[in-house]
KEZASE-953354 format. One record per residue: x, y, z of N, C-alpha, C in turn; residue in one letter. Coordinates in steps of 0.1 Angstrom, whole numbers, plus 5000, padded with zeros to 4 digits. Example, Ala and Ser with C-alpha at 12.3 -4.5 7.8 and 13.67 -1.06 7.14 Angstrom:
BEGIN
513249435078512349555078513249675078A 512849785071513749895071512950005079S 
END
This chain:
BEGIN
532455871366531355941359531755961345X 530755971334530956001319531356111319X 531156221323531156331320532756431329X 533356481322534656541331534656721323X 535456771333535856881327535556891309X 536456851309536956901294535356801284X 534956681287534056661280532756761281X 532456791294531356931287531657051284X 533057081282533257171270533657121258X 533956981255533656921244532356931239X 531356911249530456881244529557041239X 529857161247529657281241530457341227X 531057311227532257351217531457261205X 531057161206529957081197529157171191X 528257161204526857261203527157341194X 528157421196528157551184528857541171X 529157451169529957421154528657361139X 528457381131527557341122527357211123X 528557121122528556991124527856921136X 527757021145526756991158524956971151X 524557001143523457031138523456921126X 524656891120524156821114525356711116X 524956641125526256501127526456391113X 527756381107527556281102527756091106X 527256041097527455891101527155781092X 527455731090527755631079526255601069X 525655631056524555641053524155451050X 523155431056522455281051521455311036X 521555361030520555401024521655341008X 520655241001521255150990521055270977X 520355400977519955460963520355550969X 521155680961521455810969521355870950X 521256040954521556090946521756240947X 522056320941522656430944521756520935X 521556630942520656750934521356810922X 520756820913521656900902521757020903X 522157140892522657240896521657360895X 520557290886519457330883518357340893X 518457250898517757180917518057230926X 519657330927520457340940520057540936X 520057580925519357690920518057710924X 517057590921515657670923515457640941X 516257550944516357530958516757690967X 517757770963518057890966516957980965X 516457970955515258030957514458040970X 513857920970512457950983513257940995X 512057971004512158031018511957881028X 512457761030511957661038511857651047X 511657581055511757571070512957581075X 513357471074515057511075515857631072X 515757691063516157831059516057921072X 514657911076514157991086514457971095X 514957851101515157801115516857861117X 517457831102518857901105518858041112X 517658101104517458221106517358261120X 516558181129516358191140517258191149X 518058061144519558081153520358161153X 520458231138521458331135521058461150X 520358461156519558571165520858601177X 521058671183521758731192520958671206X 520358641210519158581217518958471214X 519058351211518958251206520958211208X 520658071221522158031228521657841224X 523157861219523357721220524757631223X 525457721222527257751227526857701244X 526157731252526357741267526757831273X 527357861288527657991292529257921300X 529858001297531257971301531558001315X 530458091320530958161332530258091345X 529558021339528957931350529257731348X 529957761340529957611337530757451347X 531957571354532257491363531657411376X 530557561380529857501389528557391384X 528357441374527157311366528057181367X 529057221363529757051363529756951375X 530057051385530057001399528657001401X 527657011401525956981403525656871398X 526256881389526156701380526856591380X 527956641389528356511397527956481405X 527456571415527056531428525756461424X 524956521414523556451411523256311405X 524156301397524456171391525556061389X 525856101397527355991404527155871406X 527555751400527555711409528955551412X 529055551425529955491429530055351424X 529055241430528855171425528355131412X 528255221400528555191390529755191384X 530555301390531755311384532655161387X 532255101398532955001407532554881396X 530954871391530854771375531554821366X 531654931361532554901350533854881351X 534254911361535854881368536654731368X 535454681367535154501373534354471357X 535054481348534854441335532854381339X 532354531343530354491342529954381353X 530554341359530054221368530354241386X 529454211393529654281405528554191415X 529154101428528354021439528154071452X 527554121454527054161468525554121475X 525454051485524654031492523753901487X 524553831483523653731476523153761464X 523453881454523053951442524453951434X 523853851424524953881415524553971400X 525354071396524954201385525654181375X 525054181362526054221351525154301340X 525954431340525854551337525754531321X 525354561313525254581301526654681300X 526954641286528354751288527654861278X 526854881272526655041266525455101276X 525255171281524055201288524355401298X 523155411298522555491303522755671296X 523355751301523255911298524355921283X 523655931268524255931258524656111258X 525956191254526556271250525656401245X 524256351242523056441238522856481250X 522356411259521556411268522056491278X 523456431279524256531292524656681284X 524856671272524656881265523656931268X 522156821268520956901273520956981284X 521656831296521056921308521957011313X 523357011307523857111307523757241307X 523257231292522757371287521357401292X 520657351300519757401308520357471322X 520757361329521257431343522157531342X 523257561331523757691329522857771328X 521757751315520957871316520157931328X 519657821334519357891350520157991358X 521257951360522558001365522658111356X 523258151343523258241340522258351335X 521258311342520158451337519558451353X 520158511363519658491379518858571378X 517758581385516458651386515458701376X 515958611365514858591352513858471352X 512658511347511758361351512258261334X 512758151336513058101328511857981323X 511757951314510557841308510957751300X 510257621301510957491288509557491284X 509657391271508557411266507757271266X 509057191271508457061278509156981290X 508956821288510256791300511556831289X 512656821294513956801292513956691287X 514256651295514456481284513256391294X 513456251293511856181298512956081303X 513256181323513756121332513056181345X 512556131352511556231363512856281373X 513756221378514756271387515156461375X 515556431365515856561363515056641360X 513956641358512856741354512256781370X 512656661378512256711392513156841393X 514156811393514856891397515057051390X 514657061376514457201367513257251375X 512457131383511257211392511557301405X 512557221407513157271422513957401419X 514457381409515357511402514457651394X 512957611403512357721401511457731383X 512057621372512057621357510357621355X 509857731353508557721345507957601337X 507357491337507057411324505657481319X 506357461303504857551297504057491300X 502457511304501457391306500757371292X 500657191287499657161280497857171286X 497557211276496157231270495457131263X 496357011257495656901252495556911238X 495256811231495256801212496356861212X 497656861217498856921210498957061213X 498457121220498157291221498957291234X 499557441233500057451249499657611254X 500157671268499357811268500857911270X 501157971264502558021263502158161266X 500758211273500258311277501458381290X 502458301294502458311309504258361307X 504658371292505658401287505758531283X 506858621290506658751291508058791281X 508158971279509158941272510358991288X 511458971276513158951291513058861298X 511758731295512358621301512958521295X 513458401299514158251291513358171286X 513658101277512357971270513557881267X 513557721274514557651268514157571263X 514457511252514057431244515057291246X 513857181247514157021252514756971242X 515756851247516456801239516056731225X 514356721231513556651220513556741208X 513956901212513257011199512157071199X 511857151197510857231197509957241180X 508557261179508157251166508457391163X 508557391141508957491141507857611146X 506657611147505457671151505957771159X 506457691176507057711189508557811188X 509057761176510557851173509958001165X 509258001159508958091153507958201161X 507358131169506458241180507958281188X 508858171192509658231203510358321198X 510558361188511558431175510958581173X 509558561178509058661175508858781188X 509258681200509058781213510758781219X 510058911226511358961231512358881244X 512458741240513158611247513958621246X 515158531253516358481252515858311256X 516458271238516158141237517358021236X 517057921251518457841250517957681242X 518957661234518257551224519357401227X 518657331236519257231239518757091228X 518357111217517957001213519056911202X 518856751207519656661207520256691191X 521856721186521956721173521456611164X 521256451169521156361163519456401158X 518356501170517156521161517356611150X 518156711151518256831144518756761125X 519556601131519956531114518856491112X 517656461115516256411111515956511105X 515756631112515156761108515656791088X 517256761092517556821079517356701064X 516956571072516856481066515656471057X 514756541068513256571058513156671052X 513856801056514356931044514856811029X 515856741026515956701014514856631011X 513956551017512956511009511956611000X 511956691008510956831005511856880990X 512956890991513956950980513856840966X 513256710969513356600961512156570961X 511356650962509456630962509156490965X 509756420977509156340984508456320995X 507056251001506656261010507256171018X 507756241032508356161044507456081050X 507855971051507255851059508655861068X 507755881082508355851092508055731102X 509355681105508955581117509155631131X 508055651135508055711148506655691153X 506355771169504955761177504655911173X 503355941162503056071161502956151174X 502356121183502156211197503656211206X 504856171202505656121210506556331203X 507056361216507356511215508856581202X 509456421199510656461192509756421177X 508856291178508556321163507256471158X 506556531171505756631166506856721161X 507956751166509056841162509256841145X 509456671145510056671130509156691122X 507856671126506356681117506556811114X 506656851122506557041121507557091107X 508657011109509657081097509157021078X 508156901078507656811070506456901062X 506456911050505356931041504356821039X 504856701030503756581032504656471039X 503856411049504256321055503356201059X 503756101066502455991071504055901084X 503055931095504155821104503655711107X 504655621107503855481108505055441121X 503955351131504655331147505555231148X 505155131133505654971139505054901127X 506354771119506154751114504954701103X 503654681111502554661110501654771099X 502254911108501655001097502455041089X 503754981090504355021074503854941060X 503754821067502954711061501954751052X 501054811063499654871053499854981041X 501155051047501555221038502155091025X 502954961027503554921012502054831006X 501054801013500354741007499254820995X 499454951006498555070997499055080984X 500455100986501255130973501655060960X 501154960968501554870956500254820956X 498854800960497854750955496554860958X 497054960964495455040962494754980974X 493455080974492554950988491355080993X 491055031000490155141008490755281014X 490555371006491055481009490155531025X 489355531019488755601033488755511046X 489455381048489655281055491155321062X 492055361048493155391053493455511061X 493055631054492555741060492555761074X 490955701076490655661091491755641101X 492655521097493255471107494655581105X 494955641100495855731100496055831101X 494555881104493856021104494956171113X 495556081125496456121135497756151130X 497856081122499456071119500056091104X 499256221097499556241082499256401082X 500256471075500156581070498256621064X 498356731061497356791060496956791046X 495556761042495056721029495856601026X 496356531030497256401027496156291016X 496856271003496156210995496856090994X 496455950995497555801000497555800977X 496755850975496355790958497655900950X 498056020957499256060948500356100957X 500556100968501456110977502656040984X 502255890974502855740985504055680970X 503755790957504655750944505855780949X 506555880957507955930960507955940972X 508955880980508655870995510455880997X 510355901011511555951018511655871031X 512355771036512655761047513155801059X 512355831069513555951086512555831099X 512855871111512555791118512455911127X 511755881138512155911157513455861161X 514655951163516155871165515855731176X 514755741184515055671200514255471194X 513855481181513355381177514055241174X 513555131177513855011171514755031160X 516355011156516654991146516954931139X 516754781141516554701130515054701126X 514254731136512554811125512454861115X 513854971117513755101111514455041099X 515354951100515954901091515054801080X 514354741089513354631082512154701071X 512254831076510954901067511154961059X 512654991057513555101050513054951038X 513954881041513754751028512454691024X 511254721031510254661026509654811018X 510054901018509955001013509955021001X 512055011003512454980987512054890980X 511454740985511054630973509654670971X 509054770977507354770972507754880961X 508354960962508855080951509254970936X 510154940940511154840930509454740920X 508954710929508054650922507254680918X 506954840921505454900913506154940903X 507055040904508255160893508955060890X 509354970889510854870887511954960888X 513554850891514354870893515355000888X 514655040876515255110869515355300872X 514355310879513355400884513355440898X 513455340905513755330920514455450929X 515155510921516055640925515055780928X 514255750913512755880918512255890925X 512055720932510655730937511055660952X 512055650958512855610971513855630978X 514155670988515255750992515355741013X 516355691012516255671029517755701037X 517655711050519055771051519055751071X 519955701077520055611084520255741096X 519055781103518455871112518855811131X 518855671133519155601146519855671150X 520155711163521055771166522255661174X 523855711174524355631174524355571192X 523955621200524055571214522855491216X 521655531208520155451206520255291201X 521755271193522355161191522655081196X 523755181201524855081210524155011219X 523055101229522455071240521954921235X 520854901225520254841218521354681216X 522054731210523454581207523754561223X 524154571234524454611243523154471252X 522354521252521254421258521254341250X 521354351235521154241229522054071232X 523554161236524354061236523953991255X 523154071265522953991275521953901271X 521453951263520153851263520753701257X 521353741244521753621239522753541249X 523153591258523953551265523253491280X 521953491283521053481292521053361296X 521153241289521153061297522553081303X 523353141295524953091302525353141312X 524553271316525053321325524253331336X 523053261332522053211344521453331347X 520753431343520253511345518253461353X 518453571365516853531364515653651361X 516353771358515953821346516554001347X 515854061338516754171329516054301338X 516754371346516054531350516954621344X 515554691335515554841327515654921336X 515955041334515855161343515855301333X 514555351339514555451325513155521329X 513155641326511655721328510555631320X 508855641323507955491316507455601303X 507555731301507955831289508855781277X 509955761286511055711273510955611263X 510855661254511055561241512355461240X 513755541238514355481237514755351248X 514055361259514155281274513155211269X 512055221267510855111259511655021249X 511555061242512554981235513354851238X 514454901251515354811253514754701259X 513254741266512654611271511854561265X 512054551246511054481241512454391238X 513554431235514854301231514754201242X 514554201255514854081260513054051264X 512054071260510454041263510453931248X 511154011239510553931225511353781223X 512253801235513553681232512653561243X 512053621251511253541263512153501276X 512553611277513353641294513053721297X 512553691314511753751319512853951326X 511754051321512154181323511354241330X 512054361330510954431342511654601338X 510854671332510754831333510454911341X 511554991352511355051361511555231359X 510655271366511455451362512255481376X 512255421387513055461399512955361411X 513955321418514255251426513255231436X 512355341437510955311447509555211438X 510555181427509655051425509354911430X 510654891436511154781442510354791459X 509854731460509254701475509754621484X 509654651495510154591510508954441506X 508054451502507254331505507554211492X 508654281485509454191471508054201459X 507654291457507154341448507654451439X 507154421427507854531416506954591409X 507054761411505454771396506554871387X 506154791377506454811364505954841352X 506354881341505854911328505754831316X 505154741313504954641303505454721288X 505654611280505454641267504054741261X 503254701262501854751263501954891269X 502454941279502255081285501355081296X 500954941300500554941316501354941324X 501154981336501655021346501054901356X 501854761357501554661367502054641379X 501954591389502554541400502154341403X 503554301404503854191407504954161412X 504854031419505953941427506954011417X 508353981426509754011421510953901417X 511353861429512353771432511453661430X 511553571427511053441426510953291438X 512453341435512853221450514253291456X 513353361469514753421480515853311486X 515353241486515953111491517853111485X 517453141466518853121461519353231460X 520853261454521253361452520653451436X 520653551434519853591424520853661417X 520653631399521853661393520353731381X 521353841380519953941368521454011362X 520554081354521354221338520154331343X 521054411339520654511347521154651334X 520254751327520654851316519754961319X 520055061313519355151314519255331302X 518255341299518355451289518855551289X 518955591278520155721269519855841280X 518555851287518255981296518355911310X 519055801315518555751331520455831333X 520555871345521755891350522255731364X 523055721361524055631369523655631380X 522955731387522655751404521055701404X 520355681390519055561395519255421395X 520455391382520555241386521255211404X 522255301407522655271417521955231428X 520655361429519455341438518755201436X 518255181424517655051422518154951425X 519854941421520654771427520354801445X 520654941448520954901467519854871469X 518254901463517054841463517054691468X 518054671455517454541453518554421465X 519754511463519954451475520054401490X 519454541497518654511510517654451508X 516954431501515654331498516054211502X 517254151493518054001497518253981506X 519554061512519954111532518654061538X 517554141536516554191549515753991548X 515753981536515153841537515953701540X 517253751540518353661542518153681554X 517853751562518253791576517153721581X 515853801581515053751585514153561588X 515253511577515053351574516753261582X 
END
């Protein structure tokens, strides 16, 4: 298992250190500059978002350390929950593993990243340590249905949406718990919670909390943030929240149109329209798009994020020229680092896909997750055949699979192709899937073989 004693108190001991909030990591960003002293003065002045959010934490009620006194038994809940044997037995076996006429090879970066397992951590302690208090999240946990099942079973309140973004926090009393998802909470949501008599546990991923502070400096550098992210997707409504002017663009298509605006003007009210969703308030594309800031959704494509960062800088470079570029552009490498790995990780199965005779790639990952989306567009865009699953009851006795397209449909089709041979697949899974769905999914897949090897 990833996780041992001492790593989840590694990983709380994290939680509570500043550096937990704001992780560093190597900046991609070709222009940097530093505030002057003049800048770092009037900056003292106002009251930001950030300012306030400190403030929040600073609260005696407001946990993000974890609870010490329950932590051993959480540890042990989390093994038993996400254990699993047979994976441990692939990585043991340098990722490669034959049984039943199934041959596996495991991506070597994959599944529960260091964020994820502090999250659920620091949730199931909080259950545990506040016994006979009604406790509340204000969304899922992270976007894995096995553990959110489970915060259900554990009695966990989910705040209910109301739709357009609204939720009903009517049902939140004071002396009870509100935990906040790995994704983050908007500052809206922190500041009502701030304001009632709660005890608030704040499990949100540090790698969002470096986005957060990412777009505080644009704000300090009067830039508007362009983000790469899904505006409705729950970690980037967070970051919006901390953003004065902003515009999110999903994929490289709409960044496209945000450099085309900028450097040639065009139909405002055309633009508008199509972005209506996904731009700060009063948003003007005619004075707003001169000084821009780059931040992303951490779970996103990173060579996207990389590709737009640079079409960015040469549309700037070419309206303002080179000389200027510092004023008017500024970007800073948001990915988070297990969002990567995972990502390089598939990448090198795929490229490695004729040699090793694969007959095709299973995801495993909530059909929510971003970062699990993702991984199945690296081997869809390469043209080997994949398949996105959220749980091993995808896999059917009748050798059928329903799955999640690139697109966000939800399909069902044939599986195995030809039972006849032996079947050799890659097999990964996202930053929120725990080890005990892929497990479930391979023994899926491997009584499937058995039952038809038998039966033939």
């Amino acid at each position: 298992m990833k996780f041992s004693t001492s790593s989840v108190v590694a990983i709380a001991a994290l939680a509570g250190s500043a550096a937990a909030f704001a992780p560093s990591a190597p900046s991609f960003n070709r222009i940097t500059s530093s505030l002057s002293m003049s800048e770092v003065a009037e900056d003292n002045k106002k009251v930001t978002k950030k300012k306030k959010r400190m403030e929040f934490m600073s609260s005696d009620s407001f946990h993000r350390k974890g609870f010490r006194d329950v932590r051993d038994g959480v540890e042990k809940s989390m093994e038993e929950q996400f254990k699993s044997q047979l994976v441990d037995e692939l990585r043991s076996n340098d990722f490669v593993l034959e049984r039943n006429g199934v041959k596996v090879y495991l991506a070597k970066d994959f599944g529960f990243c260091w964020g994820v397992e502090r999250s659920i951590a620091l949730a199931y302690e909080a259950v545990e340590h506040f016994p006979g208090k009604t406790v509340h999240i204000t969304n899922e946990l992270i976007h894995n249905p096995e553990v959110n099942d489970n915060l259900h079973d554990m009695d966990v309140q989910f705040i209910e949406k109301l739709g357009e973004g609204k939720k009903d926090f009517s049902k939140v009393n004071d002396g009870d718990v509100v935990i906040l998802p790995a994704f983050g909470a908007s500052f809206e949501e922190m500041e009502m919670m701030n304001s009632k008599n709660v005890d608030i546990v704040d499990t949100t991923c540090p790698w969002v909390s470096k986005v957060w502070n990412t777009v505080d400096r644009h704000q300090k550098k009067g830039l508007t943030s362009v983000i790469h992210g899904k505006y409705a997707h729950e970690e980037t409504i967070a970051t919006i929240s901390f953003c004065e002017d902003y515009i999110c663009v999903k994929d490289m298509k709409e960044a496209e149109m945000v450099v085309d605006y900028i450097v040639n003007g065009g139909d405002k009210e055309a633009f508008m329209e199509h972005f209506k969703n996904a731009v700060s308030k009063d948003f003007d594309p005619d004075t707003m798009l001169d000084k821009v800031g780059l931040a992303n959704q951490t779970t996103m494509y990173k060579k996207e994020t990389r590709a737009i960062g640079q079409l960015m800088q040469k549309a700037m470079i070419k309206k303002f020229g080179p000389v200027n570029i510092e004023e008017h552009y500024w970007e800073f490498d948001t990915i988070c680092d297990a969002t990567q790995e995972r990502q390089d990780a598939i990448h090198e199965l795929v490229e490695n896909a004729n040699d090793l005779g694969l007959d095709f790639i299973l995801v495993v990952g909530g059909w929510d997750s971003s970062n699990t989306a993702h991984l199945l567009e690296i081997p869809q865009k390469a043209g080997v055949r994949s398949f996105h699953i959220n749980k091993a009851e995808c896999i059917k006795a009748d050798n059928t699979i329903t799955h999640r397209t690139m697109s966000g449909e939800i399909v069902t089709e044939k599986f195995i192709e030809d039972m006849e041979k032996d079947v050799v697949m890659g097999v990964t899974s996202g930053a929120s899937t725990p080890d005990k769905a892929v497990q479930d999914s391979l023994s899926s897949i491997f009584l499937l073989k058995e039952v038809n090897t038998a039966a033939n």
